[in-house]
C-alpha positions as CSV (number, residue, x, y, z in Angstrom):
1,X,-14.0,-2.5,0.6
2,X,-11.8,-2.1,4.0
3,X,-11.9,1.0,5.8
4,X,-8.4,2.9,6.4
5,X,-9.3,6.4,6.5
6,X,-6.4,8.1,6.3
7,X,-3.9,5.7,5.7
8,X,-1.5,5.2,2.8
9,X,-1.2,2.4,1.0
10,X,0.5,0.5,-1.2
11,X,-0.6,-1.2,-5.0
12,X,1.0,-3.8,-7.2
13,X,-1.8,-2.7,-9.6
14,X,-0.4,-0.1,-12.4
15,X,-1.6,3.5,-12.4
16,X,-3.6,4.3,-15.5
17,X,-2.1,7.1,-17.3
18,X,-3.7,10.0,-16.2
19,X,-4.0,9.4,-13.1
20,X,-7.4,6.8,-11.4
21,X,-10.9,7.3,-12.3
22,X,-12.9,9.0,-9.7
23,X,-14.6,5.6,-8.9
24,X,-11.4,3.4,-9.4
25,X,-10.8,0.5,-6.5
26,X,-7.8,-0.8,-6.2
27,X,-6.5,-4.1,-3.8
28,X,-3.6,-3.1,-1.6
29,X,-0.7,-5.1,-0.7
30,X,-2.4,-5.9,2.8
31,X,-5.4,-7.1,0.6
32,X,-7.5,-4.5,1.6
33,X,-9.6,-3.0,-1.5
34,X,-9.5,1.0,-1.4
35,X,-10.1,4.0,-3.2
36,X,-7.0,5.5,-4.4
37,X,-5.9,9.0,-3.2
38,X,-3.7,11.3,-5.4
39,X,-4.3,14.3,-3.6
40,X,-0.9,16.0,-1.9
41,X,-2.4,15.7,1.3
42,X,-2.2,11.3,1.0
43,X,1.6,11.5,1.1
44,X,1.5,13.2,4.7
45,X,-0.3,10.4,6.0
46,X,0.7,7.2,7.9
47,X,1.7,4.6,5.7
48,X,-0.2,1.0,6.6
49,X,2.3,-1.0,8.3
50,X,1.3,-4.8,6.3
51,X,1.7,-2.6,3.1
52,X,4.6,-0.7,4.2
53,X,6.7,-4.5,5.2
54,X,4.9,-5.9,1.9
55,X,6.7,-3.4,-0.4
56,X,10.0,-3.6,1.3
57,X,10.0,-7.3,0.7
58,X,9.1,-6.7,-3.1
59,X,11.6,-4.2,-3.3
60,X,14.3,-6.3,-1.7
61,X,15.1,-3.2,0.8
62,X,15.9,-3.9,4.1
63,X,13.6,-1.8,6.4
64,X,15.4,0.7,8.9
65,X,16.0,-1.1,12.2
66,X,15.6,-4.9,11.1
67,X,17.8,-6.9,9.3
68,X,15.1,-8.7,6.8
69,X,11.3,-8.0,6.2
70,X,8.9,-10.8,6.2
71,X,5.6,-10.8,4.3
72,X,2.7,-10.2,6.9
73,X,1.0,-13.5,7.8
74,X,-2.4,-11.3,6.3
75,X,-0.7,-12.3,2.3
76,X,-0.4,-15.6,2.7
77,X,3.1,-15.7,2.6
């Protein structure tokens, strides 16, 4: 499992209803495997910048300040 202390990240893996198990691991878009955060503190932090470009790509939505996100090289695309 990587180690991004204090970083957010992004999932294409569905949330469970009811939120993750305690021990859940999850890969992020920058194929990193991490322990998801729910807490309200996680939305105040830094968001990874490979899973931040990857989700603007998925999403179709240009990212402020650059005319067309590519996939980091890190997801093989």
């Amino acid at each position: 499992m990587g180690s991004c202390w204090h970083q957010r990240h992004a999932t294409p893996d569905q949330r469970p209803a009811g939120g993750w198990p305690e021990d859940a691991e999850v890969t992020a878009l920058c194929n990193r495997r991490i322990r998801p955060e729910s807490g309200e503190l996680a939305w105040l932090w830094p968001t990874c910048p490979e899973c931040d470009v990857a989700a603007h790509v998925l999403a179709g939505a240009p990212m402020v300040g650059s005319r067309r996100p590519t996939m980091p090289n890190s997801l093989g695309a």
